[in-house]
VEXDREN-2710 file (C-alpha; in Angstrom, 1 decimal):
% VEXDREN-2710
k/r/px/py/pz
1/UNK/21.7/-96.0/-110.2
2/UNK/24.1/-97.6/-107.9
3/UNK/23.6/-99.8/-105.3
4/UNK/24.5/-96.9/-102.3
5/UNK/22.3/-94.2/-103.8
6/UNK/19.6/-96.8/-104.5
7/UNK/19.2/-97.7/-100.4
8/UNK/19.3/-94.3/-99.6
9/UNK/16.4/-93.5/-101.9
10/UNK/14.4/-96.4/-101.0
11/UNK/14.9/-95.5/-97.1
12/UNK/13.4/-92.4/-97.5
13/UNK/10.3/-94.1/-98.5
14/UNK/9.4/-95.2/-95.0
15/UNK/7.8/-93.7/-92.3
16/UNK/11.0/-92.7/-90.6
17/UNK/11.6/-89.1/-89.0
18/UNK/15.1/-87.3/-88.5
19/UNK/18.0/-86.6/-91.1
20/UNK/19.5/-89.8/-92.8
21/UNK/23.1/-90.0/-91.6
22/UNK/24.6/-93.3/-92.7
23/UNK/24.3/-96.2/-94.9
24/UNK/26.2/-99.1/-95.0
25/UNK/25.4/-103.4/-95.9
26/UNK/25.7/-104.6/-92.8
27/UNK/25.5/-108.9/-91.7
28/UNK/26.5/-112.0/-93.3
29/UNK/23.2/-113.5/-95.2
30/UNK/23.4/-114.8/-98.7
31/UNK/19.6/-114.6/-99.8
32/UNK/18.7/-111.0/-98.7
33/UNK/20.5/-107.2/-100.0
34/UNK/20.4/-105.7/-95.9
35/UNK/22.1/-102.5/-95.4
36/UNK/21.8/-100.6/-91.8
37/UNK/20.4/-96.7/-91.8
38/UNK/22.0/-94.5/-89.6
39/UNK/19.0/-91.2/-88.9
40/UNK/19.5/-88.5/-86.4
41/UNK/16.1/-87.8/-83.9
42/UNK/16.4/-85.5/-81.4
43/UNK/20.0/-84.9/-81.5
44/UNK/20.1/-89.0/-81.1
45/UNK/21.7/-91.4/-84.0
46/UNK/18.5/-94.4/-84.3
47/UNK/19.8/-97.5/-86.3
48/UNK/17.4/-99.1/-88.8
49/UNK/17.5/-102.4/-91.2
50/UNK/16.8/-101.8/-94.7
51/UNK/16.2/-105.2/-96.7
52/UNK/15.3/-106.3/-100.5
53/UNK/13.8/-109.4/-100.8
54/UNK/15.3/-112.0/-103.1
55/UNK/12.3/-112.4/-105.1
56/UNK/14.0/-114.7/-107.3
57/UNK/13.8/-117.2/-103.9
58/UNK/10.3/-115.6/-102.6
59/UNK/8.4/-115.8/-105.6
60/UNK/5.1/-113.9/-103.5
61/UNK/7.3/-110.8/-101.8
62/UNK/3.6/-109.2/-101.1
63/UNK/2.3/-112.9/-99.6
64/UNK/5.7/-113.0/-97.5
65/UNK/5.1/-109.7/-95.9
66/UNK/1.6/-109.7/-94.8
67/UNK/3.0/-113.2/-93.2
68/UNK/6.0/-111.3/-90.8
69/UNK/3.5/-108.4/-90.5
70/UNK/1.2/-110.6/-88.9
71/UNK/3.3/-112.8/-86.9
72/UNK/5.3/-109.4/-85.7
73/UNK/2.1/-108.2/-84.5
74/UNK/1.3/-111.2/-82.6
75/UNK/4.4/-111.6/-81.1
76/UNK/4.2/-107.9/-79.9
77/UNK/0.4/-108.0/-78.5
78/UNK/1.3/-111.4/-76.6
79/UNK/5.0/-109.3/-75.3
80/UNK/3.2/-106.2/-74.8
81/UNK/4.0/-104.8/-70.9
82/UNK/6.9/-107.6/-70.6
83/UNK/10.2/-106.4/-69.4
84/UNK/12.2/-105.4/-72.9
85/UNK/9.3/-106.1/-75.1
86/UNK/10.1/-104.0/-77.9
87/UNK/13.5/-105.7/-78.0
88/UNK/11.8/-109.3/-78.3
89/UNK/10.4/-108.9/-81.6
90/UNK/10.9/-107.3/-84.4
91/UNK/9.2/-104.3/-85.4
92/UNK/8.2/-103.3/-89.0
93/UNK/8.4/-99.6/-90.1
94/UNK/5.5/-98.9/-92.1
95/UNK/6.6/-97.4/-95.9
96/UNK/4.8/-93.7/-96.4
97/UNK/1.7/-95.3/-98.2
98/UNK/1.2/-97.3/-95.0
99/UNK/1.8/-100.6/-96.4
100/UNK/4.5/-102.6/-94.5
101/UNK/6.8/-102.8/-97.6
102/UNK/8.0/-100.8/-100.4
103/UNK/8.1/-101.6/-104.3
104/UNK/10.6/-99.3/-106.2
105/UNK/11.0/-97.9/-109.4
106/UNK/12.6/-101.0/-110.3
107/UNK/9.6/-103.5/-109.2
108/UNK/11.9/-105.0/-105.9
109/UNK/10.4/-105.4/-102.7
110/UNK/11.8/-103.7/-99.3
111/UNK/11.1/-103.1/-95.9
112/UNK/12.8/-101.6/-92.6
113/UNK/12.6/-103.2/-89.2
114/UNK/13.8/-101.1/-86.6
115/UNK/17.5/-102.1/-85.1
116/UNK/17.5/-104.3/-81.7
117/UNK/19.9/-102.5/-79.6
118/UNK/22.4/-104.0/-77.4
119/UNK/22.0/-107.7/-79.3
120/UNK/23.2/-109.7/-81.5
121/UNK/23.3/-112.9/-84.3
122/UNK/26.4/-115.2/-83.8
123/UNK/27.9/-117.2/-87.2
124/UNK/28.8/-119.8/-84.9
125/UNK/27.9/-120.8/-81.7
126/UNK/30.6/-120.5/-78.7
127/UNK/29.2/-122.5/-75.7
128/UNK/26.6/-125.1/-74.7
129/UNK/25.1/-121.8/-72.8
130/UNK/24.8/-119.7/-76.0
131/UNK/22.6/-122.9/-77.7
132/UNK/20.2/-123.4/-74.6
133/UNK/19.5/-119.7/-74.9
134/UNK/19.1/-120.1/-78.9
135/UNK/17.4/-122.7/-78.3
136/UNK/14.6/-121.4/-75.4
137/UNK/14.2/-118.4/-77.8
138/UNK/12.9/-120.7/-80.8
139/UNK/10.9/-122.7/-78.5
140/UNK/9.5/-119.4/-77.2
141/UNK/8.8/-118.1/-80.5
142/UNK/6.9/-121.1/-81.7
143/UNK/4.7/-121.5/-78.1
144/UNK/3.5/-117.5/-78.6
145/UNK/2.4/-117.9/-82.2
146/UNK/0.4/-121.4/-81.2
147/UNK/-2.5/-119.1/-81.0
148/UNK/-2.5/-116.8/-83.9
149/UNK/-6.0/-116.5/-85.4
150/UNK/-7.1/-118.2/-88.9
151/UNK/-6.3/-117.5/-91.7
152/UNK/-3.4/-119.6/-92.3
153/UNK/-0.1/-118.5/-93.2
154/UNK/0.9/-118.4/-96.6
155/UNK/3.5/-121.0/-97.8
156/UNK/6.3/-118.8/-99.0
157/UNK/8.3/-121.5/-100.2
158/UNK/5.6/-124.3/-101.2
159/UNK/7.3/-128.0/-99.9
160/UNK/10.0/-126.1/-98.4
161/UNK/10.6/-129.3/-95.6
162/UNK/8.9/-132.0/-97.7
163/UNK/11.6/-134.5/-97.4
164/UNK/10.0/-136.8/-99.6
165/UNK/9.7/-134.3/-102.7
166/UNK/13.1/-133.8/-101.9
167/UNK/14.2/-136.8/-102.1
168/UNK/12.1/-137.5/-105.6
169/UNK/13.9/-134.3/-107.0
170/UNK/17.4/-136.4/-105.9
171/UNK/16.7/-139.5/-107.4
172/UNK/15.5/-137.4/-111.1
173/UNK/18.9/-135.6/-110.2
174/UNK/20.9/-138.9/-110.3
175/UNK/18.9/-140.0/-113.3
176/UNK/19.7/-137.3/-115.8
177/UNK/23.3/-136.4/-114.5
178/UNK/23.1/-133.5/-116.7
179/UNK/26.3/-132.4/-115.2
180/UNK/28.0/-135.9/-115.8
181/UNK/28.9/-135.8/-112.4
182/UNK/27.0/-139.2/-110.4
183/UNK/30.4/-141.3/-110.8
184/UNK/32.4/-138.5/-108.7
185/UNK/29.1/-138.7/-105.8
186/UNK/28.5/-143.2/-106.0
187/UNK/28.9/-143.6/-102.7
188/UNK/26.7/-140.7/-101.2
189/UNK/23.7/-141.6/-103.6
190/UNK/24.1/-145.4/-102.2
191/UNK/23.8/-143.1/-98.6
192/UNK/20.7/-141.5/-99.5
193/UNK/19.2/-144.7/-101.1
194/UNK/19.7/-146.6/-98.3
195/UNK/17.5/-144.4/-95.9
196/UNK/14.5/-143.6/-98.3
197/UNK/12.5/-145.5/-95.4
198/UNK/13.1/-142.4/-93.7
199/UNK/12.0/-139.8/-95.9
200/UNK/8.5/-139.8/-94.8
201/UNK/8.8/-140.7/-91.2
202/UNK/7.6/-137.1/-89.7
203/UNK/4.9/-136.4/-92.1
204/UNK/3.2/-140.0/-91.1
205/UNK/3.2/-139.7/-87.9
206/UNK/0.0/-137.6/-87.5
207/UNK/2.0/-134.8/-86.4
208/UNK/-0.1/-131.5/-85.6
209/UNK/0.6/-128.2/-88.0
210/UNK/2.5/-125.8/-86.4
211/UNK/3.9/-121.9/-87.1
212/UNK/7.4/-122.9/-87.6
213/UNK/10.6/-120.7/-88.6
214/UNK/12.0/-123.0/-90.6
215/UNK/15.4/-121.7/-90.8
216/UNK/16.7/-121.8/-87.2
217/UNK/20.4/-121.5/-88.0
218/UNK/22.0/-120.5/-84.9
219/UNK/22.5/-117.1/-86.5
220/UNK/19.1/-116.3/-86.8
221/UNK/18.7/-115.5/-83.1
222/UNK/19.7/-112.3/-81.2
223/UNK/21.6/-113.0/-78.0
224/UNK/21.6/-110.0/-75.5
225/UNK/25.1/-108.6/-75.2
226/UNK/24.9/-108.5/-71.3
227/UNK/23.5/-111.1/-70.4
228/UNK/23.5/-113.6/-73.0
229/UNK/19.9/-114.2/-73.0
230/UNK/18.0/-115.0/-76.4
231/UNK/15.7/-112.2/-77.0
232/UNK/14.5/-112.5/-80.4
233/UNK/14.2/-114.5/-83.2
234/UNK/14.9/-113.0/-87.0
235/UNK/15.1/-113.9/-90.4
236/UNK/11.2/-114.8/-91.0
237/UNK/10.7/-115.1/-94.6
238/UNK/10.3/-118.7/-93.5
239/UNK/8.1/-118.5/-90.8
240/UNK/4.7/-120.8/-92.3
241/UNK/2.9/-123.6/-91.6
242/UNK/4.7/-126.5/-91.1
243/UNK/6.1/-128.8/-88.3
244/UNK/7.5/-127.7/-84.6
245/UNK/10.1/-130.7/-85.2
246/UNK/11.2/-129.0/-88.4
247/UNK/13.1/-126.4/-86.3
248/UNK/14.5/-128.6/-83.7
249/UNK/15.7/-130.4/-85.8
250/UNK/17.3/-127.8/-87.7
251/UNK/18.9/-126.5/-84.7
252/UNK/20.6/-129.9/-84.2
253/UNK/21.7/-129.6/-87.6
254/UNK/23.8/-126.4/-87.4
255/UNK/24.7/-126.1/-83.8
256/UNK/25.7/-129.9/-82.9
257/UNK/29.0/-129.8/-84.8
258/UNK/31.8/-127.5/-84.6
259/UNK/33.4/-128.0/-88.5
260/UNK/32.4/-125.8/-91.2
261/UNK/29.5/-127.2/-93.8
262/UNK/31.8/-127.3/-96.4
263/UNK/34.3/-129.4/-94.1
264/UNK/36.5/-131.3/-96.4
265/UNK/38.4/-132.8/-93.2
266/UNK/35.5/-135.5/-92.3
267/UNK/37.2/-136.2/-89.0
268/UNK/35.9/-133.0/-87.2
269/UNK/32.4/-133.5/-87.9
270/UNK/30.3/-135.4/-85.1
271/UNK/27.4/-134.3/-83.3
272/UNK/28.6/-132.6/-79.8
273/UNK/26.1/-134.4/-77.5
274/UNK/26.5/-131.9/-74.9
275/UNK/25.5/-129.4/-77.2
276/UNK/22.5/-131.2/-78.1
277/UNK/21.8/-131.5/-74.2
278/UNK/21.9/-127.9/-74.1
279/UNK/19.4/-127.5/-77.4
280/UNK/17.2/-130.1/-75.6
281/UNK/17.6/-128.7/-72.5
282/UNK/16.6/-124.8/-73.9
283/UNK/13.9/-125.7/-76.2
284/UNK/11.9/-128.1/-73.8
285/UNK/11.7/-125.0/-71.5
286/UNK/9.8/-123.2/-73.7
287/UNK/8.2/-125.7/-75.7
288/UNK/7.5/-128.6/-73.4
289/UNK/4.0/-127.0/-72.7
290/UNK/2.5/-127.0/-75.9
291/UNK/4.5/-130.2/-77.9
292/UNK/1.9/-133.5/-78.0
293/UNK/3.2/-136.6/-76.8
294/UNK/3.7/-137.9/-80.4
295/UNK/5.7/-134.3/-81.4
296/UNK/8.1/-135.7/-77.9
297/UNK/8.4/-139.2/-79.1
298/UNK/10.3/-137.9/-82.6
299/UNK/12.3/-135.1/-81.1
300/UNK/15.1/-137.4/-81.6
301/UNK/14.3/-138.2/-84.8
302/UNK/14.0/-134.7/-86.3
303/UNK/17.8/-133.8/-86.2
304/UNK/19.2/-137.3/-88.2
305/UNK/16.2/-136.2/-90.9
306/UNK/16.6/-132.1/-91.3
307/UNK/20.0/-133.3/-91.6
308/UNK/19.6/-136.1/-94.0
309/UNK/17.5/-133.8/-96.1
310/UNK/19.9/-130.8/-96.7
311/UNK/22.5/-133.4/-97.3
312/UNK/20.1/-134.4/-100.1
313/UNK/19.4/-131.0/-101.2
314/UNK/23.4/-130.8/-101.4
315/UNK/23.6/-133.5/-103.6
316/UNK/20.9/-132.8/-105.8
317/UNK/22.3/-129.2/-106.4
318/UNK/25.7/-130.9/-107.4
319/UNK/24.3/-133.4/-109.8
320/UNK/22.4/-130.9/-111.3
321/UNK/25.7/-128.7/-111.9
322/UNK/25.3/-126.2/-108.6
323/UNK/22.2/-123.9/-110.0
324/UNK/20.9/-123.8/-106.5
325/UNK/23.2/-123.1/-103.9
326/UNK/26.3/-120.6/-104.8
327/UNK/29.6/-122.0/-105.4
328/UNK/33.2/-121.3/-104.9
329/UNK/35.1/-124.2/-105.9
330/UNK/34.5/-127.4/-107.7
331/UNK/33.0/-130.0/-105.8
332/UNK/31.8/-127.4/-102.5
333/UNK/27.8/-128.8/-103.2
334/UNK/29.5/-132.5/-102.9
335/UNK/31.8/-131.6/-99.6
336/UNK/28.8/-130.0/-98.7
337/UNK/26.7/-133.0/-98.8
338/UNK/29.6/-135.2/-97.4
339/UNK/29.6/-133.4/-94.4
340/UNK/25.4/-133.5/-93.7
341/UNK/25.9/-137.3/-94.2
342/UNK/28.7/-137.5/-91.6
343/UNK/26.8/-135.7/-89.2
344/UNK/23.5/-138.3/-90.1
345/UNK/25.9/-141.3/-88.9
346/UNK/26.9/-139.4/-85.6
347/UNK/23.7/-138.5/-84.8
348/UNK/23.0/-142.0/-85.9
349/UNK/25.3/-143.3/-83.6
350/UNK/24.0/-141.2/-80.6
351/UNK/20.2/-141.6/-81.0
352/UNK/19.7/-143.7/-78.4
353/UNK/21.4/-141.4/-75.8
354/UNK/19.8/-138.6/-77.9
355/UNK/16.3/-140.9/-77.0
356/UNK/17.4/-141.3/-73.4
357/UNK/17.7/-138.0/-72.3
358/UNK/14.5/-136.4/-74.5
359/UNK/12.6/-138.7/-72.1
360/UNK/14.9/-137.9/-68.8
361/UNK/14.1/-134.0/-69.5
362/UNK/10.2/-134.5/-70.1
363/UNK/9.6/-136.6/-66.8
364/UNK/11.9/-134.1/-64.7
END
């Protein structure tokens, strides 16, 4: 069965009234199959997503699920009578057996979220404005789910942000340099030597557990198309237990710099401090209310180590000869890494302006 025919019979598994129209793949992820389904309803075309998980990446697809479906509802009880509510959150469409995914023929995993209207997910971001707004809407997401009843969440992806296991899975990288490749990468493993004392700075520091995202790439927000506001927060195969610093710092990670991650051309990668203002600025208005004064005093912090550790991650995958992260040229895991580490040293060479202004913005 090919791929096309394959969506359009999974679709129709969902609680979903009208005539199916369209289907298409539709955004730019690399981890999940999404297509967008076009059905007619009262004369009306209704837009829906239609996603397989990448079970080879979410090992617990069922685990996963009753983690979004639970965090969804949440989000929508907290939102409920707000102006645009229903566009704030994303809503589940419950498969025909009134489960909130779908296993097919094939044993892979689906669901269907009903499409945001009038929003949408930048690749890059455009303007300090467009990062504040990111930026409030991860801080907003993260205050609403501070109160989500026990049980916990399920870890989808065990040590996902556990810099230190990370860095113990780079240094038994460099020792078996299966791929015969440490020579090419000497000076970035001296790099990542040289700032083990860092590795477990965060998870010392007696920092509370959180609901974080975990993957707040700037993409990974809707911004309204009219007025620019961040409305909603997507992607949540990541959303666990974990550390409200993991996502600000992530944030800093892939918003602060303009060059690509792959940048070859070291030059263009430095941290934009105006752009970190803005992330400061937009996630302290949401978050500022809930974050301990210890979560505040490492703010700063979180950014140099998110960013140290995909470096590592990076390099570990290129030692290892790239079976992590998808290729498409020799030596794109080792620019890859090259690039994080650049951005470490500007952020390194900004912290204590970074410092500076965290504490300007929380005594304001």
């Amino acid at each position: 069965m090919n791929e096309q025919h394959r969506s359009t019979e999974v679709v129709r598994q969902f609680q979903i009234e009208g005539e199916l129209s369209a289907i298409a793949a539709f955004g730019s992820g690399h981890i999940n199959d999404t297509y967008c389904a076009v059905f007619h309803q009262a004369g009306a075309p209704v837009r829906f997503i239609l996603q397989r998980i990448n079970t080879a990446i979410f090992k617990n697809p069922a685990a996963l699920m009753e983690n979004i479906q639970r965090v969804t509802s949440h989000l929508a009880a907290k939102l409920a009578g707000e102006q645009d509510c229903e566009r704030r959150v994303l809503t589940l469409i419950p498969a025909l057996d009134g489960r909130a995914w779908h296993v097919d023929a094939e044993g892979a995993y689906w669901r269907v979220y009903r499409f945001i209207e009038g929003a949408r997910a930048y690749d890059a971001v455009e303007s300090p404005q467009q990062a504040f707004q990111a930026a409030k809407a991860f801080g907003e997401f993260q205050k609403l789910l501070v109160d989500l009843p026990a049980p916990r969440l399920h870890d989808t992806i065990p040590g996902f942000h556990s810099t230190p296991s990370r860095f113990a899975a780079f240094e038994q990288a460099v020792a078996a340099d299966v791929a015969n490749r440490a020579v090419n990468a000497r000076e970035e493993i001296e790099f990542a030597l040289a700032r083990q004392p860092n590795v477990s700075v965060l998870l010392e520091a007696s920092l509370p557990e959180r609901i974080a995202h975990n993957d707040t790439k700037f993409n990974n927000v809707l911004l309204d198309d009219a007025t620019g506001e961040g409305l909603c927060a997507i992607d949540l195969d990541t959303v666990m237990p974990g550390l409200a610093l993991y996502d600000f710092g992530d944030m800093v990670r892939t918003t602060t710099s303009v060059a690509m991650e792959d940048e070859q051309d070291l030059s263009r990668v430095t941290m934009q401090f105006p752009m970190f203002e803005a992330l400061a600025r937009g996630y302290l208005s949401s978050a500022a209310s809930f974050l301990t004064k210890k979560e505040n005093a490492h703010l700063a912090f979180a950014g140099k180590l998110i960013t140290f550790e995909q470096g590592l991650r990076f390099l570990t995958d290129y030692l290892a000869g790239d079976t992590y992260y998808k290729v498409h040229r020799n030596g794109q895991n080792l620019d890859r890494c090259r690039s994080q580490f650049k951005l470490v040293e500007s952020i390194d060479q900004q912290a204590e302006q970074m410092s500076l202004l965290i504490s300007k913005l929380l005594h304001d």
